[in-house]
C-alpha positions as CSV (number, residue, x, y, z in Angstrom):
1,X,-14.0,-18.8,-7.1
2,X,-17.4,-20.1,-5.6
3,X,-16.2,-18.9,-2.5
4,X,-15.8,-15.7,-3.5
5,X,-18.9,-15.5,-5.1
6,X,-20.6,-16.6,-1.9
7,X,-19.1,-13.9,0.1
8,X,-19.9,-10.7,-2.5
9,X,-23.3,-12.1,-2.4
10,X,-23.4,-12.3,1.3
11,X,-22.4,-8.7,1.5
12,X,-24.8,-7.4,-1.3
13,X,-27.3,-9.1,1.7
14,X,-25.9,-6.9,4.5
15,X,-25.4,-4.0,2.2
16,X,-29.2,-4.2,1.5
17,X,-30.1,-4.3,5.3
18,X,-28.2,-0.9,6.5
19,X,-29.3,2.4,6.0
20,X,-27.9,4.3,3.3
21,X,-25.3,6.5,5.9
22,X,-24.0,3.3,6.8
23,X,-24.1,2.0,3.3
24,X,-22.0,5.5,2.4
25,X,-19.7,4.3,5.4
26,X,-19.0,0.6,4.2
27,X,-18.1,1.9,0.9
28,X,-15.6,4.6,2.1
29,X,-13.9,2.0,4.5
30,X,-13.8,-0.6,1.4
31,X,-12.0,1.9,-0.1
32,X,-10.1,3.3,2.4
33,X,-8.4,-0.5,2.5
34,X,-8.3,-0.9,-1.1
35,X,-6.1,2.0,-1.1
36,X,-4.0,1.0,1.6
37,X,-3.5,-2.2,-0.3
38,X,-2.5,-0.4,-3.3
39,X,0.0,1.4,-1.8
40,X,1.3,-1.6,0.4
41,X,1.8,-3.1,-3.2
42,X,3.9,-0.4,-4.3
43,X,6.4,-0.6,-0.9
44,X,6.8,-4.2,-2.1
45,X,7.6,-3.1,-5.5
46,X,10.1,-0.5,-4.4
47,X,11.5,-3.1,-1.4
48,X,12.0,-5.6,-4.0
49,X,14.0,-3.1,-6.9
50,X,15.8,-1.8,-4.1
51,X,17.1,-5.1,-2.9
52,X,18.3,-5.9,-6.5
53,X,20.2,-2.9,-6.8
54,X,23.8,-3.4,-5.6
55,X,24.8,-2.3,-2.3
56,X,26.5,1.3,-1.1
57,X,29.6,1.1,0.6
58,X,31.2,4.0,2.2
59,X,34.4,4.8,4.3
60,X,32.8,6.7,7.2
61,X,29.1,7.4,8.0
62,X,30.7,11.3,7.2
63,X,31.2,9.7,3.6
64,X,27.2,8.8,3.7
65,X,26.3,11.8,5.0
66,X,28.4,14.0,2.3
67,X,26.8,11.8,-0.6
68,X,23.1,12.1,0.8
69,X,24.2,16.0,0.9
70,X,25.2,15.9,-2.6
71,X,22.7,13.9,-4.1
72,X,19.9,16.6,-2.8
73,X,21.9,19.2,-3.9
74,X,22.5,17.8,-7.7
């Protein structure tokens, strides 16, 4: 936790050193990766339902093909 704390502090310090453009910059990039990790997240939710569900089996890839077909028609 210290550790943490010692690193927000330490870029409150550079924060306070750039010019506000750049400041504006940081804090869209911060974001821009918070976001990314969000949805990164949600992949791994997904991955990890999916891969709990049982699995598909089909005759022929035609037999895929006809149910993907079908699903996106119903």
């Amino acid at each position: 936790m210290n550790t943490t704390i010692n690193e927000i502090e330490h870029i409150k310090d550079i924060l306070s050193q750039l010019p506000e453009s750049a400041a504006r910059e940081v804090r869209d990039f911060a974001a821009y990766l918070a976001d990314r990790e969000r949805r990164r997240k949600e992949l791994v939710e997904q991955v990890l339902k999916a891969e709990k569900e049982p699995p598909i089996r089909f005759e022929s890839v035609e037999d895929a093909v006809k149910a993907v077909f079908n699903e996106t028609k119903a």
